[in-house]
C-alpha positions as YAML, in Angstrom:
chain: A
units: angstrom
residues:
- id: 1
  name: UNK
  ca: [0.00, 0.00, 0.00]
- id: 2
  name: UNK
  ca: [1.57, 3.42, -0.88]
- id: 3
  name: UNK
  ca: [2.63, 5.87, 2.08]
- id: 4
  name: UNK
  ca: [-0.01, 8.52, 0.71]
- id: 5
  name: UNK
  ca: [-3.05, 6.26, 0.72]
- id: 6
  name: UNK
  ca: [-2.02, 4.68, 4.32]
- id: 7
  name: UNK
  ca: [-1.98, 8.41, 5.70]
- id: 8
  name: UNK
  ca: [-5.14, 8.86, 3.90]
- id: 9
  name: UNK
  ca: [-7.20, 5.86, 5.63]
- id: 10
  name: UNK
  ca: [-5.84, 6.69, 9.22]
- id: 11
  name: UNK
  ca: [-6.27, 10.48, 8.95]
- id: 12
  name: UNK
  ca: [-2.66, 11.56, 9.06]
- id: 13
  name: UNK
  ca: [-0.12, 13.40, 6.65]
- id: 14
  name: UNK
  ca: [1.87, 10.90, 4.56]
- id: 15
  name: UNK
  ca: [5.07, 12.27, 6.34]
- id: 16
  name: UNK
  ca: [4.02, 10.21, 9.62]
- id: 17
  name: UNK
  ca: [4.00, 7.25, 8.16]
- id: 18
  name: UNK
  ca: [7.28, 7.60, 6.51]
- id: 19
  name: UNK
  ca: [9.05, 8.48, 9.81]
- id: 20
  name: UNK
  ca: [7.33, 5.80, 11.57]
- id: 21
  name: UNK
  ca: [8.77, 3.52, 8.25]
- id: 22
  name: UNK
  ca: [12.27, 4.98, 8.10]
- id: 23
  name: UNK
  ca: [12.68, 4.46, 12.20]
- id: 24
  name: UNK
  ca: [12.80, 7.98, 12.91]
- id: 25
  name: UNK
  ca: [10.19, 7.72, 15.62]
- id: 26
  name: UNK
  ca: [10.55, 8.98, 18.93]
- id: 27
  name: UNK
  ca: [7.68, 7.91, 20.30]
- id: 28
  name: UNK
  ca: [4.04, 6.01, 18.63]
- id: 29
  name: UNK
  ca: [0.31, 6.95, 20.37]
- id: 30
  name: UNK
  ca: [-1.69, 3.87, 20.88]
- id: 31
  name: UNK
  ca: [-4.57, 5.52, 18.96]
- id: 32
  name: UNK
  ca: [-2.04, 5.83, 15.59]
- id: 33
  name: UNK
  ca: [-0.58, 1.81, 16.10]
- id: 34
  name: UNK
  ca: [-4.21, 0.63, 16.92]
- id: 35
  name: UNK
  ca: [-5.60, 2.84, 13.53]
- id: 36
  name: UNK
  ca: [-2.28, 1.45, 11.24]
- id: 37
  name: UNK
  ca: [-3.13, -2.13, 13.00]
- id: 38
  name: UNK
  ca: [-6.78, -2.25, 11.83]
- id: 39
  name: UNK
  ca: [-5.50, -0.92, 8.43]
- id: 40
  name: UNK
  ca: [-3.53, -3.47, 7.93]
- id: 41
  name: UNK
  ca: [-4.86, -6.01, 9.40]
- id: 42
  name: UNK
  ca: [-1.70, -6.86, 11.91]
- id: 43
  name: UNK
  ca: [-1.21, -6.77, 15.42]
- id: 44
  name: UNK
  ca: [1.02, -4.31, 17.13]
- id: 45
  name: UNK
  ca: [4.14, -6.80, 17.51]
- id: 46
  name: UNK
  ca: [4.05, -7.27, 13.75]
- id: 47
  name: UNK
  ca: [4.86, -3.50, 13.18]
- id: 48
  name: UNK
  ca: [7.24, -3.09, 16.59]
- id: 49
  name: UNK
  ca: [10.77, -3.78, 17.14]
- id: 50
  name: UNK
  ca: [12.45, -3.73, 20.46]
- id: 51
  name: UNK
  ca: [16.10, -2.11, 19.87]
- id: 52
  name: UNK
  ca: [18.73, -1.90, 23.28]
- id: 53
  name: UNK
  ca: [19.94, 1.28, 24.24]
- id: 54
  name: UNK
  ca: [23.34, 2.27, 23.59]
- id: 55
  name: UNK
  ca: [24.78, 3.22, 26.82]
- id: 56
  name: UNK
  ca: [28.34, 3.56, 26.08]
- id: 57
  name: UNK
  ca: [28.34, 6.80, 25.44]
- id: 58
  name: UNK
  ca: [26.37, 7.52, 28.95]
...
């Protein structure tokens, strides 16, 4: 499905959903996964990755 039409069926500008694609997201409201999760028919875990920190630099 292109960006633009994804945007289009969860009510957002097709910039969000290349962020969210290109793993530039700080942060993901529940309302926006739930919305892209009935759009395409996935659960949340499908769409999420779980990355470690880096602490070195800490």
């Amino acid at each position: 499905m292109p960006v633009g039409e994804l945007a289009d069926r969860i009510g957002i500008t097709p910039a969000n959903p290349a962020v969210l694609k290109n793993g530039r997201a700080k942060a993901v409201r529940f309302a926006r996964l739930s919305a892209l999760c009935e759009v395409l028919e996935c659960q949340p875990g499908d769409l999420l990755r779980w990355e470690a920190e880096d602490t070195a630099g800490r």
